[in-house]
C-alpha atoms as one frame of an Amber mdcrd trajectory, in Angstrom:
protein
  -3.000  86.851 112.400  -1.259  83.549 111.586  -1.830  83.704 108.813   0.074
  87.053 108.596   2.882  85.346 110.578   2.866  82.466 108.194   3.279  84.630
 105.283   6.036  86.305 106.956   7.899  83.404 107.967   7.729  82.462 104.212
   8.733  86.046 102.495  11.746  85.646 105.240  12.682  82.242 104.186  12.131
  83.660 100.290  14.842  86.652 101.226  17.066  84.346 103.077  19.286  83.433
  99.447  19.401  86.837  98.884  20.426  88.218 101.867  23.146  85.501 101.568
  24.370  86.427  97.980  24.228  90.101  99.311  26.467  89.002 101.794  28.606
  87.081  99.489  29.049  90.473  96.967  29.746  92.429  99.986  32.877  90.202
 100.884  34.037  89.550  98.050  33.566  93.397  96.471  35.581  94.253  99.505
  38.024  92.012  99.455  38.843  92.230  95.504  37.606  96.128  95.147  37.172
  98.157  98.303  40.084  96.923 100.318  42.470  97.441  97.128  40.714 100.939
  96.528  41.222 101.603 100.484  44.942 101.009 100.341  45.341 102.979  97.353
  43.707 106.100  98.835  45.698 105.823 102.154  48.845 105.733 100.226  47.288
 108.741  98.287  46.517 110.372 101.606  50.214 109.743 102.630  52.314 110.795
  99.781  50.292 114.199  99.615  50.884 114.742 103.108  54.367 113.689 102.635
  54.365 116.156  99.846  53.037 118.838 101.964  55.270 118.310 104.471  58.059
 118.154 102.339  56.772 121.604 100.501  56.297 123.242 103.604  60.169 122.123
 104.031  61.495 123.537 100.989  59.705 126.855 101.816  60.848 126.661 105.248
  64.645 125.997 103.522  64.155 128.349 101.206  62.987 131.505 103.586  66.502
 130.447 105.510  68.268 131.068 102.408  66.481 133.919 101.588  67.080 135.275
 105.543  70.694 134.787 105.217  71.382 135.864 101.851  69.954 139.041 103.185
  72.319 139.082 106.062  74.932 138.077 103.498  74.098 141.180 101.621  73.647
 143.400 104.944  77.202 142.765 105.962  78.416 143.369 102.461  76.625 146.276
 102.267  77.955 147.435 105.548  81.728 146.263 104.746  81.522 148.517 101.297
  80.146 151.203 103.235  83.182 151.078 105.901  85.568 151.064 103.054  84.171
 153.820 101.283  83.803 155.535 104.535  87.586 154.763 105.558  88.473 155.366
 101.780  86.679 159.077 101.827  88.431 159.917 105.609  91.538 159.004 103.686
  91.203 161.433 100.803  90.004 163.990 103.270  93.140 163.473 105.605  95.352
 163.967 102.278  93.361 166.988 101.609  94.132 168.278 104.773  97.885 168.012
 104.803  97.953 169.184 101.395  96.244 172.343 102.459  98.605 172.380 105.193
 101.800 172.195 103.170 100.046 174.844 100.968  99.584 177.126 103.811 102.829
 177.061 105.166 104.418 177.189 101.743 101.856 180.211 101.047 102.917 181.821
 104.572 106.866 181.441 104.037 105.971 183.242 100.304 104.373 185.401 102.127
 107.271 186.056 105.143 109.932 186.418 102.203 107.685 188.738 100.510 107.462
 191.301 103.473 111.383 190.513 104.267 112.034 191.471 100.435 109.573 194.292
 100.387 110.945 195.118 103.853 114.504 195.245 102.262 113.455 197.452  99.433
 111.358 199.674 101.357 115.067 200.302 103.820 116.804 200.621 100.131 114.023
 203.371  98.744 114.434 205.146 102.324 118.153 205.062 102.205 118.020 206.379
  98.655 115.295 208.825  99.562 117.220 209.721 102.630 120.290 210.512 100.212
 118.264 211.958  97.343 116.195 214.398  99.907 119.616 215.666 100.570 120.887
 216.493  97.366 117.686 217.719  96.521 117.337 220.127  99.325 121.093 221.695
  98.498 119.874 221.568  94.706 116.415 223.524  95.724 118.117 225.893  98.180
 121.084 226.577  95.463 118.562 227.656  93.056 116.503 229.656  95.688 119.775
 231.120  96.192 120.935 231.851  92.493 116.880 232.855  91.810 116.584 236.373
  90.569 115.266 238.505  93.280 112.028 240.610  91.531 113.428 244.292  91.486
 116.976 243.059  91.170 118.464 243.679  87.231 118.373 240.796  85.491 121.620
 239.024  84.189 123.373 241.143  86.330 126.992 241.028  87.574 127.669 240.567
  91.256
């Protein structure tokens, strides 16, 4: 078993450079290449968060814009409705007194049409009054002057 020990002790002592140029590569890969290499991918790691961030920002901005540009158009929307809606009461408010003026233009037509009509109809019963007259003498001068039946005709009185 010593001898196994011995052999050991040697293969150790055998390893021993190696283990120490291992351990030289190791420092100096990480000092010249890993640590470098480390940095770099931190930095990475930062500016795409920053970039994230900074995306998640501009959509952020951008939905604000987006919100109020719809409330921009809202209240537009709602000012050209009022207009129209004030510009339509207007017309109809014209409309109205213009019907109105029509109306009472049509109903003083229509007074001085019964007044005239009312005028002629006193004229034609005035002149009917005075025609019935004359014709009723007329009629009861020719009843009068009629030849009787069984009286001679063309005969003397």
């Amino acid at each position: 078993m010593q001898d196994i020990v011995h052999q050991l002790g040697e293969l150790f002592l055998q390893a021993v450079p190696t283990v120490l140029i291992i351990l030289f590569f190791y420092f100096i890969l990480r000092a010249i290449f890993f640590k470098p290499l480390l940095q770099i991918m931190a930095e990475r790691e930062a500016r795409t968060l920053g970039a994230q961030k900074a995306a998640e920002q501009a959509q952020s901005a951008a939905a604000e814009q987006i919100q109020q540009y719809e409330s921009a158009l809202k209240q537009a929307r709602a000012q050209v409705y009022a207009e129209q809606e004030a510009a339509r009461k207007k017309l109809l408010d014209e409309r109205a007194s213009q019907i109105k003026e029509v109306r009472l233009k049509a109903a003083a037509d229509v007074a001085a049409a019964k007044q005239r009509i009312a005028g002629e109809l006193a004229a034609a019963s005035k002149e009917v009054e005075t025609t019935v007259a004359q014709l009723s003498r007329e009629i009861a001068r020719r009843i009068l002057e009629a030849p009787r039946p069984g009286a001679p005709v063309g005969g003397a009185r």
